[in-house]
N, C-alpha and C positions, 0 to 999 in steps of 0.2 A: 113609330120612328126607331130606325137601329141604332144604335150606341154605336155613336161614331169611333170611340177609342178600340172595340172589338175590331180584333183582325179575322180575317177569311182566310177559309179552308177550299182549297180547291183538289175535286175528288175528279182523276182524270185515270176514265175507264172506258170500253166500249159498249160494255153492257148496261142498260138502264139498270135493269134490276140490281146488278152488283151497285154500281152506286146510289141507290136508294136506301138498300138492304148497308151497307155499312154506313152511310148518313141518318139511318133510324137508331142504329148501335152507337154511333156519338152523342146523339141528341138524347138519348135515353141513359146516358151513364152522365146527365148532367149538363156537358159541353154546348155551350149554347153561342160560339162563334157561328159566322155567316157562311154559309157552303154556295162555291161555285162549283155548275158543271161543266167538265168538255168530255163529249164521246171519240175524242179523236189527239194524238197529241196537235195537228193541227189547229184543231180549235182551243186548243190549251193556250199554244202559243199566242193567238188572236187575245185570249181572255187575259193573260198575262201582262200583254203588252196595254192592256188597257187599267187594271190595275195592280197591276206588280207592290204598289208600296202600301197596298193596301192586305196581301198575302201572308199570312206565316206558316202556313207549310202545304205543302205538294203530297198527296196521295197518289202514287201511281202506279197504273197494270202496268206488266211488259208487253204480253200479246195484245197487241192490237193492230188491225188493218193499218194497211198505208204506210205511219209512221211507229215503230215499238217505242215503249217506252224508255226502252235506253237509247234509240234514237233520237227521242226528245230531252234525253236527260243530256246526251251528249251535245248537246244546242246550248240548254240554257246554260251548263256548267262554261261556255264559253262567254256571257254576258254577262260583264260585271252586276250591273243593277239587277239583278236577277239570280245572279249564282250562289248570293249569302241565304236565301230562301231555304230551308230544309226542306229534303227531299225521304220521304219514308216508301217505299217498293213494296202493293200490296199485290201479289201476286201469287199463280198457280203455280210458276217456275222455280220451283224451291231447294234447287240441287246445289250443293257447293259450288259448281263450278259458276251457277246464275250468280251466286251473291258474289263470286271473285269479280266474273266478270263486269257487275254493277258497280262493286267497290270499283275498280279500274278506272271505268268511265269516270265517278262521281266519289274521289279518298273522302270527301266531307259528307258522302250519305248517312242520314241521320238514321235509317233504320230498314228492315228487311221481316214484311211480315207475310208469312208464308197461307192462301188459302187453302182448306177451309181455315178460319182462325176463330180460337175464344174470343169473344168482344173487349174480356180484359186485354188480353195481348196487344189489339189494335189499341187499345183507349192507353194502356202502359207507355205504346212508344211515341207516340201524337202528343201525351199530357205535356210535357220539359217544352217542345215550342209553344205552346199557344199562348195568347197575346191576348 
C-alpha cells in the first residue's frame, strides 16, 4: 500500500529509456515518491488532469514530437490548479537562449538541468519540492 501523504513525481519525456534511466537515479539517491509517466506532453496533460493534487513536481524534456515541452509548459502555466506545481526542464537543449526562453514561458520555473547530467545535479534541484 502507498503512503497516501507521499506526493508524485511525473517524469514527462519521449524516450522510455530516458525516463527509466533518471527514475532509477531518484529512486537510488533515496527518493522514494511515486513516479508517473507520460511519453508525450499530451499524455502529460491527460495524467495531470487526473491527478494534479496529488503531483509535486513536473520533470520535463523539451524535444518531443507533437507537443515540446514548453509547449506544454505554456498550457499548464495558464491553469491555475496546476500552475503552482514546480516545473524543473530536463533536457538536451542547454544553450542560454533555451533557458531565457523557458524562463519566459514559465518566470516560476523551478529549475533547468542540462543532459547528460550528474545524478547529484538532477536529485540537487528536485530535493526543495518533494512532498
Amino acid at each position: 500500500m502507498a503512503d497516501t501523504n507521499t506526493k508524485k513525481i511525473l517524469v514527462i519525456d519521449d524516450s522510455t529509456l530516458e525516463r527509466e534511466l533518471l527514475i532509477e537515479i531518484l529512486k537510488g539517491s533515496g527518493i522514494k515518491n511515486e513516479f508517473l509517466q507520460a511519453r508525450s506532453g499530451e499524455q502529460a496533460i491527460e495524467i495531470l488532469g487526473r491527478n494534479y493534487k496529488d503531483v509535486c513536481i513536473i520533470l520535463l524534456d523539451w524535444q518531443m514530437p507533437e507537443m515540446s515541452g514548453l509547449e506544454f509548459m505554456e498550457g499548464v502555466v495558464k491553469v491555475p490548479a496546476v500552475a503552482k506545481i514546480p516545473i524543473v526542464m530536463v533536457t538536451a537543449s542547454g544553450s542560454d537562449d533555451n533557458k531565457r526562453q523557458a524562463k519566459q514561458v514559465n518566470p516560476a520555473l523551478a529549475g533547468y538541468v542540462v543532459k547528460p547530467y550528474e545524478p547529484e545535479v538532477l536529485v540537487d534541484a528536485i530535493k526543495p519540492y518533494l512532498k
